[in-house]
DRENVEXVO-281615 format. One record per residue: residue number from 1; chain; x, y, z of N, C-alpha, C in turn. Coordinates in Angstrom, 3 decimals, padded with zeros to 6 digits. Example, Ala and Ser with C-alpha at 12.3 -4.5 7.8 and 13.67 -1.06 7.14 Angstrom:
// DRENVEXVO-281615
> 1, A, 013.190, -005.690, 007.800, 012.300, -004.500, 007.800, 013.200, -003.300, 007.800 .
> 2, A, 012.850, -002.250, 007.080, 013.670, -001.060, 007.140, 012.900, 000.030, 007.870 .
//
This chain:
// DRENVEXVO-281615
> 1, A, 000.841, -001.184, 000.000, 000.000, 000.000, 000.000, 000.890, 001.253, 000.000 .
> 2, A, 000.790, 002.112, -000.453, 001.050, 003.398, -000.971, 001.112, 004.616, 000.008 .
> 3, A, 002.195, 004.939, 001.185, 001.848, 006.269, 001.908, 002.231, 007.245, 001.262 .
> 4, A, 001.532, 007.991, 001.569, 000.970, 009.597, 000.936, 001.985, 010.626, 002.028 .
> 5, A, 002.530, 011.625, 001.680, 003.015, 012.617, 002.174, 002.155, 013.457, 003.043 .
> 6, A, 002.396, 013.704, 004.731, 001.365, 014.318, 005.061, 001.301, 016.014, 004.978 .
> 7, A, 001.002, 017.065, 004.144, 001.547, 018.237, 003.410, 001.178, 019.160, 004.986 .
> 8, A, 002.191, 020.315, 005.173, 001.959, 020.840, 006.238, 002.384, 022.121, 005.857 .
> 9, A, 001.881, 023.237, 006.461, 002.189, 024.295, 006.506, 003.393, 025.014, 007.512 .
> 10, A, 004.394, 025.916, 007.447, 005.226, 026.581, 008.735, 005.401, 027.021, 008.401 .
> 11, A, 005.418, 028.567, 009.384, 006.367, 030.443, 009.242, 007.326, 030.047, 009.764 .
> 12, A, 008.364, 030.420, 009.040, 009.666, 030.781, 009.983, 009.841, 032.109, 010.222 .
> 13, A, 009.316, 032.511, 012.101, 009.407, 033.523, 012.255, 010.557, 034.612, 012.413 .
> 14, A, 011.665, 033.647, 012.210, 012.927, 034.616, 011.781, 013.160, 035.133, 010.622 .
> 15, A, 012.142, 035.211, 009.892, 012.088, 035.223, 008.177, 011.168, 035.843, 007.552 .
> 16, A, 009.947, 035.623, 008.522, 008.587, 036.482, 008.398, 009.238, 037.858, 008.688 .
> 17, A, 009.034, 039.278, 007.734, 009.025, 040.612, 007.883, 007.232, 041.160, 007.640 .
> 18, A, 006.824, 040.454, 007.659, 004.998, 041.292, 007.749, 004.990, 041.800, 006.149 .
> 19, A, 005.100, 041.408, 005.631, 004.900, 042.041, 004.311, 003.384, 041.986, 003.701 .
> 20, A, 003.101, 040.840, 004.168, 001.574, 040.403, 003.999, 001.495, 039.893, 002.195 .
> 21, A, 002.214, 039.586, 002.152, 002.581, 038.893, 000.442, 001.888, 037.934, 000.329 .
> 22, A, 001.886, 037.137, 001.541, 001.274, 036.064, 001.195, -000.355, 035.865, 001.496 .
> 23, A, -000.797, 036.965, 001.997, -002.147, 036.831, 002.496, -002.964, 038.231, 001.210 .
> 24, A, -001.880, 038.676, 000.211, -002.362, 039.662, -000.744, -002.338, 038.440, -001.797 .
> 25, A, -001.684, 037.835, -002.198, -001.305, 036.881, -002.950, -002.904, 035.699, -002.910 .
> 26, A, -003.345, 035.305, -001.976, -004.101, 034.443, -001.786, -005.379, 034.862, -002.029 .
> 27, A, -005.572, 035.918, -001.616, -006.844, 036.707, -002.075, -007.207, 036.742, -003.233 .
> 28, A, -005.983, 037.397, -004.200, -006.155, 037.986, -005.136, -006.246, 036.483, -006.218 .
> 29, A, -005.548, 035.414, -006.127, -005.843, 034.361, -006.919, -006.764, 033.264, -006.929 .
> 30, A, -007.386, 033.643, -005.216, -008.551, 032.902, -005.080, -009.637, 033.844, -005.407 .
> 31, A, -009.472, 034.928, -005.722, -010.655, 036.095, -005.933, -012.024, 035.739, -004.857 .
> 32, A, -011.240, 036.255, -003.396, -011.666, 036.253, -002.487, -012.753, 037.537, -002.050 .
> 33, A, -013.929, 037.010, -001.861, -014.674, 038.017, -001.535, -014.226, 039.032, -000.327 .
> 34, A, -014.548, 040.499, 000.114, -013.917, 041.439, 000.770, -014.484, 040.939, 002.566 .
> 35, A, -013.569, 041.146, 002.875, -013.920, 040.197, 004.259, -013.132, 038.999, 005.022 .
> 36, A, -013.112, 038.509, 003.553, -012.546, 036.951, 003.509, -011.018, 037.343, 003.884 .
> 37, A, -010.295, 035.881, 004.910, -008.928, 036.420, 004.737, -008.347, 034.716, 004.875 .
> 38, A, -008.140, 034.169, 004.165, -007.761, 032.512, 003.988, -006.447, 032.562, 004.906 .
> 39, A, -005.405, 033.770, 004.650, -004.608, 033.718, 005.096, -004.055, 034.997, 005.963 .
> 40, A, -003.633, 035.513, 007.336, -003.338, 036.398, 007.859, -001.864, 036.367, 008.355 .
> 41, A, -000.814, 037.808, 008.583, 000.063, 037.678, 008.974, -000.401, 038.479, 010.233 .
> 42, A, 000.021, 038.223, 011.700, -000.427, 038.628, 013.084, 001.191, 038.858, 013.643 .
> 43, A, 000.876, 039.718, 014.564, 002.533, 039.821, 015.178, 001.946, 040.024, 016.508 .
> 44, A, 003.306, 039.245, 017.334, 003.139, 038.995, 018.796, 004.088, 039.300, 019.431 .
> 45, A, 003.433, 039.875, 020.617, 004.117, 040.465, 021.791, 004.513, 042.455, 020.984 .
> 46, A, 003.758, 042.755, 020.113, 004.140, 043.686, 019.296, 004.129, 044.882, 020.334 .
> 47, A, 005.181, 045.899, 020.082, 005.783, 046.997, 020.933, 007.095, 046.427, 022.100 .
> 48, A, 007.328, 044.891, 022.450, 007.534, 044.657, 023.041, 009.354, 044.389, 022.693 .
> 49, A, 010.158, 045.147, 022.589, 011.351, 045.064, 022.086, 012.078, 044.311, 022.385 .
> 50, A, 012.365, 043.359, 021.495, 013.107, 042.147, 021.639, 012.644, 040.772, 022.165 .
> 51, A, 011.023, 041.026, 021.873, 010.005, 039.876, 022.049, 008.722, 039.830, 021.072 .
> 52, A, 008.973, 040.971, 019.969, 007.854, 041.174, 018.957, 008.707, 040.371, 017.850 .
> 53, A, 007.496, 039.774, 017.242, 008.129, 038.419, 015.757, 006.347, 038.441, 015.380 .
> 54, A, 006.648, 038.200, 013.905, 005.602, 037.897, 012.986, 005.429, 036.635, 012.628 .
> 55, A, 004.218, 036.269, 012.090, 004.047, 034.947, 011.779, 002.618, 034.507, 010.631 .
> 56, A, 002.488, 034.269, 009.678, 001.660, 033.621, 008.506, 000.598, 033.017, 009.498 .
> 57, A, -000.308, 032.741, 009.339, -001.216, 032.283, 009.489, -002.353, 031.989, 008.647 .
> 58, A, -003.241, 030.397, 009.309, -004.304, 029.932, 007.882, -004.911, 028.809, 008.675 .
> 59, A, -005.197, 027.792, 007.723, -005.448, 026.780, 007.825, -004.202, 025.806, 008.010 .
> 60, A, -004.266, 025.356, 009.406, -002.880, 024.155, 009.687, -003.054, 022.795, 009.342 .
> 61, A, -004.444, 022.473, 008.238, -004.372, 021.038, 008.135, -004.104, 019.989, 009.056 .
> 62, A, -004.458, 020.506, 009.960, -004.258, 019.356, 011.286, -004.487, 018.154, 010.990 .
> 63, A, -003.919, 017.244, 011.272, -004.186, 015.531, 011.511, -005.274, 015.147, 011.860 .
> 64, A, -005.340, 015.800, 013.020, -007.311, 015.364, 014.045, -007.494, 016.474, 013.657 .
> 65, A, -008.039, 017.128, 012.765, -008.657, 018.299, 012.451, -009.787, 018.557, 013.158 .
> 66, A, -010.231, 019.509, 013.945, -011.408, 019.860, 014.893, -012.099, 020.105, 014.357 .
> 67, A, -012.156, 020.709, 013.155, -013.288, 021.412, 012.541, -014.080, 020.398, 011.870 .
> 68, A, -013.379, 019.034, 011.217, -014.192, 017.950, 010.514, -014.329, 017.241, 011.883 .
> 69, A, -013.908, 017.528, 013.047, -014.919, 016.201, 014.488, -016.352, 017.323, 014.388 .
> 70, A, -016.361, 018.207, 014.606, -017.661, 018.476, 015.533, -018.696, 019.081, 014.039 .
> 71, A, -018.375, 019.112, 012.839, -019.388, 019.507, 011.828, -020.282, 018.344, 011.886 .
> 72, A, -021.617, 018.920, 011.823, -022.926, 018.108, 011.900, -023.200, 017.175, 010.811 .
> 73, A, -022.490, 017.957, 009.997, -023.074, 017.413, 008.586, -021.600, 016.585, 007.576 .
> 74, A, -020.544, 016.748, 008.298, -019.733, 016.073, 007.716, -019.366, 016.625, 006.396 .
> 75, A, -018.753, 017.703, 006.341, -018.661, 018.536, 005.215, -016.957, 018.634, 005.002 .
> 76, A, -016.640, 018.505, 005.901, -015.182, 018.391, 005.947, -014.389, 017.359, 005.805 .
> 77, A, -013.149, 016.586, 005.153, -012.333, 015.537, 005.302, -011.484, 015.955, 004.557 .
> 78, A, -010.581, 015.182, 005.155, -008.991, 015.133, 004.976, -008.530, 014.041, 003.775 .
> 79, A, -007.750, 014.910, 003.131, -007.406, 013.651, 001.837, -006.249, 012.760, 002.508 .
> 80, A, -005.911, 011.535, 001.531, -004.658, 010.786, 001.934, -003.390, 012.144, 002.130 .
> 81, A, -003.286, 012.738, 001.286, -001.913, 013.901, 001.530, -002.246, 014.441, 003.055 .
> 82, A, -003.000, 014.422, 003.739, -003.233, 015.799, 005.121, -003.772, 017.051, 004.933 .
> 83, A, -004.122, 017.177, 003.515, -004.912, 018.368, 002.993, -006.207, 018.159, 003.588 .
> 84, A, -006.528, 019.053, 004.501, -008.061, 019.354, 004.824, -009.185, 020.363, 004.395 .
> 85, A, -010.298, 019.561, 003.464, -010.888, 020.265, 002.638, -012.400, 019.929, 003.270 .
> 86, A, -013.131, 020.911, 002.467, -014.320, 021.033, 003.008, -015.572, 021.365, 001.713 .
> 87, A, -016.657, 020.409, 001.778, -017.775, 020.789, 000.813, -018.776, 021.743, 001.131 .
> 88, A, -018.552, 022.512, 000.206, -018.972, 023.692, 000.633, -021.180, 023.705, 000.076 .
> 89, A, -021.178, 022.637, -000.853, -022.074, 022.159, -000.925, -022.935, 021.561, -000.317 .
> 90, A, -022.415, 020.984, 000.901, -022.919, 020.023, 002.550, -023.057, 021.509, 003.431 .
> 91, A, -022.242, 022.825, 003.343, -022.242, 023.117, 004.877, -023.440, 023.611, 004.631 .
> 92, A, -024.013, 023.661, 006.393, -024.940, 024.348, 006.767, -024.997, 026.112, 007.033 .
> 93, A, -023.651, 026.225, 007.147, -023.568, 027.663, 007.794, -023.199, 027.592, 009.554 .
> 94, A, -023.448, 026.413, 010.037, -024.020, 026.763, 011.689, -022.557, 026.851, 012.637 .
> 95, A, -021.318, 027.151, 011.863, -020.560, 027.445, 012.967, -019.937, 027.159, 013.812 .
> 96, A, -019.988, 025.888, 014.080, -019.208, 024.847, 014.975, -017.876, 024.763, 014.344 .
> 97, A, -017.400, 024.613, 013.737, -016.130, 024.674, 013.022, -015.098, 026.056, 013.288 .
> 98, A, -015.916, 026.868, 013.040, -015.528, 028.452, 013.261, -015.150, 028.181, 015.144 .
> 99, A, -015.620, 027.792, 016.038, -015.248, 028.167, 017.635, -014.604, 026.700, 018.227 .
> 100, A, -014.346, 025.418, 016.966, -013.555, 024.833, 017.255, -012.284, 024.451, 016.559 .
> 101, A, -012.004, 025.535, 015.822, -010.655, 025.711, 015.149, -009.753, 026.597, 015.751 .
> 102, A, -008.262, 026.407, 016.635, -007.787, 027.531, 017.023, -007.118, 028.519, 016.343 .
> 103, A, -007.247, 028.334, 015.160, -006.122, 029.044, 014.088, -007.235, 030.404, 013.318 .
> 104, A, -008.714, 030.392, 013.646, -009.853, 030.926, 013.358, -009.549, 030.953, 011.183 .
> 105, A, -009.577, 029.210, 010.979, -009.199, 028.827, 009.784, -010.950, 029.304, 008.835 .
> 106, A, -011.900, 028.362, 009.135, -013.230, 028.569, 009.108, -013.686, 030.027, 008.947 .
> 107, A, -014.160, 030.516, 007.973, -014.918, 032.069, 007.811, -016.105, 031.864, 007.389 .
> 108, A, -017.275, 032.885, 008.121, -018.395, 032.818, 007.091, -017.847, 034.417, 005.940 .
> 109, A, -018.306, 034.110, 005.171, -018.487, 034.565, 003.536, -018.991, 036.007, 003.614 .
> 110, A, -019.853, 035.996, 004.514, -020.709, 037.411, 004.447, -021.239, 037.862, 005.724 .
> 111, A, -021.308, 038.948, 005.627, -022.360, 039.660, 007.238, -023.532, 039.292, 007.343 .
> 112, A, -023.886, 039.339, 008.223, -025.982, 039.179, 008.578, -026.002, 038.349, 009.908 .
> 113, A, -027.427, 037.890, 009.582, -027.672, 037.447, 010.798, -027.353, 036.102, 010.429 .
> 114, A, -027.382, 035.153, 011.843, -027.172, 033.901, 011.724, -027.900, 033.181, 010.751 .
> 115, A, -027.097, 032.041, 010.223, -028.380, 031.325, 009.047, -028.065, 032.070, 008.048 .
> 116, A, -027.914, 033.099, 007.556, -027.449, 034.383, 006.253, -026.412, 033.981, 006.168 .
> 117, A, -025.503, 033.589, 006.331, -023.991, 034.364, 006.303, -023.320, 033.161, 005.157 .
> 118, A, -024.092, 032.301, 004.990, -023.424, 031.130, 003.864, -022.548, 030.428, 004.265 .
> 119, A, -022.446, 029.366, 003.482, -021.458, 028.040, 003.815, -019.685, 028.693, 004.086 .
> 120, A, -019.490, 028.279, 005.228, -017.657, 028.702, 005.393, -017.429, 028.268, 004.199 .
> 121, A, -016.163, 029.374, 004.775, -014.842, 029.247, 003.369, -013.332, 029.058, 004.332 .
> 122, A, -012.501, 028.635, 003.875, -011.410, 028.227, 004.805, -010.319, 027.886, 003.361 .
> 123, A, -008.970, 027.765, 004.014, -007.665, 027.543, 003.161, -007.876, 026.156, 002.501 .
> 124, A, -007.335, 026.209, 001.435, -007.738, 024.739, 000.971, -005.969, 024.336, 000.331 .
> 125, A, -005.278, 025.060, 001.097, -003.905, 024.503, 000.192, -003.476, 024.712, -001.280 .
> 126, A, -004.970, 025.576, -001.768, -004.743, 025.700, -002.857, -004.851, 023.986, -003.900 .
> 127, A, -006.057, 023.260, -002.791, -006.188, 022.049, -003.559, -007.533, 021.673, -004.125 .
> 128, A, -008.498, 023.227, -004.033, -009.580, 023.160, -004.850, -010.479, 022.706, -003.595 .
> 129, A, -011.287, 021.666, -004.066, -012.376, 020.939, -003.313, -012.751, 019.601, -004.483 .
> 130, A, -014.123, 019.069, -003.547, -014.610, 017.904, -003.885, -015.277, 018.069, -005.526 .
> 131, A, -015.112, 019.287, -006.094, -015.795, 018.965, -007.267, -014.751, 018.559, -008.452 .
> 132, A, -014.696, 018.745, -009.727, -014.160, 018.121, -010.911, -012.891, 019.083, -010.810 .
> 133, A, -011.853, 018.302, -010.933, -010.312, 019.153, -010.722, -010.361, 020.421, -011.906 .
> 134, A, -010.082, 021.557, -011.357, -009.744, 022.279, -012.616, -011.384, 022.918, -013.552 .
> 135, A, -012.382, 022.235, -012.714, -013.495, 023.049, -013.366, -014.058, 024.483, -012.824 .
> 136, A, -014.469, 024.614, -014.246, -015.089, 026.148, -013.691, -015.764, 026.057, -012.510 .
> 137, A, -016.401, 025.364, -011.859, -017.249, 025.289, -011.099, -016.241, 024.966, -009.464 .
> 138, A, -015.555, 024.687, -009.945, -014.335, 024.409, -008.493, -013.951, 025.427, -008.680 .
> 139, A, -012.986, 025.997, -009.333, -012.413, 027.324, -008.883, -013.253, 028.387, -008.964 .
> 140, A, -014.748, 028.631, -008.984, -015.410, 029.521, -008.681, -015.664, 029.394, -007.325 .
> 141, A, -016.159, 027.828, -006.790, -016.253, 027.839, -004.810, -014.674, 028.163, -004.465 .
> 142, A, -013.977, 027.349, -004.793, -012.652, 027.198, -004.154, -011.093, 027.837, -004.152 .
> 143, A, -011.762, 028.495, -005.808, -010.503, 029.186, -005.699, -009.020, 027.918, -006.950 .
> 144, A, -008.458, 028.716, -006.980, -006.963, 028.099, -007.907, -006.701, 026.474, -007.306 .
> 145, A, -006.305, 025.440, -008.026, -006.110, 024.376, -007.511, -004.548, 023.936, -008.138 .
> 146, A, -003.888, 024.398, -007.026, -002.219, 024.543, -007.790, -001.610, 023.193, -008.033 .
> 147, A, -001.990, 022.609, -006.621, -001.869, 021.113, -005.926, -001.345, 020.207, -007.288 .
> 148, A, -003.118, 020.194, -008.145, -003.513, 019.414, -008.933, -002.343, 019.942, -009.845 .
> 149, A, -002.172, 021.432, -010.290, -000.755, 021.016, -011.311, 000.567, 021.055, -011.397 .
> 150, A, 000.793, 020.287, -009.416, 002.134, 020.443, -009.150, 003.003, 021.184, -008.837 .
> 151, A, 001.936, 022.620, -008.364, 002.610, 023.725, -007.933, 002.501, 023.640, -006.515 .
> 152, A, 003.272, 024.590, -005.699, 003.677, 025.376, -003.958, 002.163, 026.227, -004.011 .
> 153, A, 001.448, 026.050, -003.363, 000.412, 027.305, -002.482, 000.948, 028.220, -002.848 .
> 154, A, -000.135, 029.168, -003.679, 000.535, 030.541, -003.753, 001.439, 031.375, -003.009 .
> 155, A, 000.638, 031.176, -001.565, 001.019, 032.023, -000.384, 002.590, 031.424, -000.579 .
> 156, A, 002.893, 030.476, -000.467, 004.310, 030.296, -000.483, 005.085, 030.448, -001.198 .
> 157, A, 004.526, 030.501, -002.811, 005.369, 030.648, -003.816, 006.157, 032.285, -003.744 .
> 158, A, 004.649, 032.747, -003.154, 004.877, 034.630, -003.399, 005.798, 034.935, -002.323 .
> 159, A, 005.982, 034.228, -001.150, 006.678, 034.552, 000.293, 008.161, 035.137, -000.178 .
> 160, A, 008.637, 036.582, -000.535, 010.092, 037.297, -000.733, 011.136, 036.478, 000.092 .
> 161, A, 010.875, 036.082, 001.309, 011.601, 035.956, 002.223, 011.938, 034.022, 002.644 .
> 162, A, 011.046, 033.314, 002.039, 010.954, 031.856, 001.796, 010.560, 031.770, 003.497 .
> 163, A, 009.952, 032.349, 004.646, 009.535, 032.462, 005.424, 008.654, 031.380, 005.354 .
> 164, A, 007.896, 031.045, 004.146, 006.587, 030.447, 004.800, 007.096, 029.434, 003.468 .
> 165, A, 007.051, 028.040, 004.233, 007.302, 026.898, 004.075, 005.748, 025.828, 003.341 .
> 166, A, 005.659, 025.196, 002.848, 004.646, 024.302, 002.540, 005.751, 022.735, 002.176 .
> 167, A, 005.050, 021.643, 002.615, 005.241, 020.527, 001.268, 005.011, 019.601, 002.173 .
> 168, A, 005.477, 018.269, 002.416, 005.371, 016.992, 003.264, 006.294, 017.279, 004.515 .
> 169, A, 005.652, 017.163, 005.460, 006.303, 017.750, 007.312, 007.574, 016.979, 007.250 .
> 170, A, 007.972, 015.662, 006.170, 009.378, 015.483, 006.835, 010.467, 016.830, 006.175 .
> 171, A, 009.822, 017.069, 004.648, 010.986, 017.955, 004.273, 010.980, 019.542, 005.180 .
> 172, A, 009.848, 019.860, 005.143, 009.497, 020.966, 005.888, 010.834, 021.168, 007.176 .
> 173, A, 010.302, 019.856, 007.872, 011.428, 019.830, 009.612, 012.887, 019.769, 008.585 .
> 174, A, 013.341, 018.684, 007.974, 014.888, 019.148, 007.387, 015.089, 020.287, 006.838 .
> 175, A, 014.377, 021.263, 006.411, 014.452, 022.699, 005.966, 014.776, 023.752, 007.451 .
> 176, A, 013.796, 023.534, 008.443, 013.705, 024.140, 009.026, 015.022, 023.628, 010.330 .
> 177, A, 015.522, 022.651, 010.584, 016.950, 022.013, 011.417, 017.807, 022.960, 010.640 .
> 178, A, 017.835, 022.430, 009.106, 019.232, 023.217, 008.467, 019.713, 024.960, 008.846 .
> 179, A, 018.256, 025.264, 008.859, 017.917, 026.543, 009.086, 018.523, 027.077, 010.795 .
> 180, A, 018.012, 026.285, 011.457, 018.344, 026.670, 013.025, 019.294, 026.074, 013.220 .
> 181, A, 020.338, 024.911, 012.678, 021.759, 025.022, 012.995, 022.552, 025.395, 012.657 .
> 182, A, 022.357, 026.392, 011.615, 022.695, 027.913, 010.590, 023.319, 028.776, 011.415 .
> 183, A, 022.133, 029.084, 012.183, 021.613, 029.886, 012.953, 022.809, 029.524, 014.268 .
> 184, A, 022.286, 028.654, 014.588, 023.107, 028.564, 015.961, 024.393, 028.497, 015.558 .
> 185, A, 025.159, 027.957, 014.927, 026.494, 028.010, 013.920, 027.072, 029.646, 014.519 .
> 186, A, 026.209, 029.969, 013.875, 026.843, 031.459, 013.808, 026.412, 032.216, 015.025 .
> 187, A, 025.798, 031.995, 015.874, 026.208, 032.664, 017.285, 026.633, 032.108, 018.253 .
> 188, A, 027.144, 030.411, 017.965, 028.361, 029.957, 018.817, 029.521, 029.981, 018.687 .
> 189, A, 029.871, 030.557, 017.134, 030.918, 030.432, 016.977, 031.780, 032.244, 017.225 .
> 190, A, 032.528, 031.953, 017.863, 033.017, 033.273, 018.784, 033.570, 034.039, 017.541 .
> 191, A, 034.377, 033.474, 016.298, 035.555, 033.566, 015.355, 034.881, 034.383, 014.746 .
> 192, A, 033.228, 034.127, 013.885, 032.627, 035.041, 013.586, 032.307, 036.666, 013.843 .
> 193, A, 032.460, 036.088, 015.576, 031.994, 037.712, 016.274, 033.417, 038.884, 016.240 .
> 194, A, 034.423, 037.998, 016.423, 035.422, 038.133, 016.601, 035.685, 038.949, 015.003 .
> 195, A, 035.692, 038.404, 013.685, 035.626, 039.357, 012.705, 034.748, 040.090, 012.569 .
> 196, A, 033.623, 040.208, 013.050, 032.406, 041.529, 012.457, 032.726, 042.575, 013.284 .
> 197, A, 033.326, 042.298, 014.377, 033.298, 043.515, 015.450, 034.824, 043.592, 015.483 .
> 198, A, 035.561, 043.397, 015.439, 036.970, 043.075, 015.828, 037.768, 044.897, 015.237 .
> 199, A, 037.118, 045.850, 014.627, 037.684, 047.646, 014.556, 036.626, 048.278, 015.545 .
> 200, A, 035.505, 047.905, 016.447, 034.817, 048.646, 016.482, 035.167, 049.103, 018.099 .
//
């Protein structure tokens, strides 16, 4: 039998500068209604000098995804890859998904009152949905389906800074080790400090 790559999303918040590239980027190719935000960049601990860092945010495709346990109607599932998608044709609107997702992945579509507001919309990886790959009718609910022709999530392709990571969590973690023993490399090693500062 055949395992599937489980595809995951990560910011590297040493890399994230807030540019919001990737959450202008996602909009604009999913031709996202005004409101909608599939993807947000948030910064934490902000004002707080030398404890403020930025970070991408979306849909984390979780494994136990919360949002497909508690939907009534079963509108949500996870493909063999870890892509978590959702029929937007099944939802009800009612919201359970939206206050059991911590990443606030789940959006309703529009303002009003409850019951109005239409079937969520949420990140799809840029892997479309349950209808015919590549039809008009999918990328009008869902938006671009890159997945299907072998492309990176927009959001990631557009990222200036390669900050925001996509593909199967093992390459992801060897990207991100190489990255932080880079990192640590160069502020254990004294020889370094020793030439950058060594006239000043």
């Amino acid at each position: 039998m055949m395992e599937y790559a489980r595809m995951k999303f990560y910011c590297d918040e040493h890399r994230c500068i807030e540019c919001d590239g990737c959450s202008v980027a996602c909009a604009e190719a999913h031709e996202l209604p005004v409101g909608i935000a599939r993807r947000k960049v948030i910064t934490i601990n902000e004002g707080i000098p030398g404890k403020e860092f930025s970070t991408s945010i979306a849909c984390m495709h979780c494994t136990d995804a919360p949002c497909e346990q508690v939907c009534p109607v079963d509108c949500f599932y996870i493909r063999e890859d870890g892509i978590v998608l959702h029929d937007k044709e099944k939802c009800i609107g009612c919201g359970y998904c939206l206050y059991a997702c911590p990443f606030g992945a789940p959006q309703f579509p529009r303002e009003g009152i409850f019951g109005a507001k239409g079937a969520m919309d949420k990140c799809t990886m840029c892997a479309g949905g349950p209808l015919e790959t590549n039809s008009e009718k999918e990328r009008h609910l869902y938006g671009q389906n890159r997945i299907a022709e072998g492309k990176v999530p927009v959001c990631a392709a557009m990222c200036s800074t390669k900050a925001l990571l996509v593909g199967d969590s093992e390459s992801v973690s060897a990207i991100i080790r190489a990255r932080v023993s880079s990192r640590a490399k160069g502020a254990s090693n004294p020889l370094v400090w020793d030439k950058a500062y060594k006239n000043q």
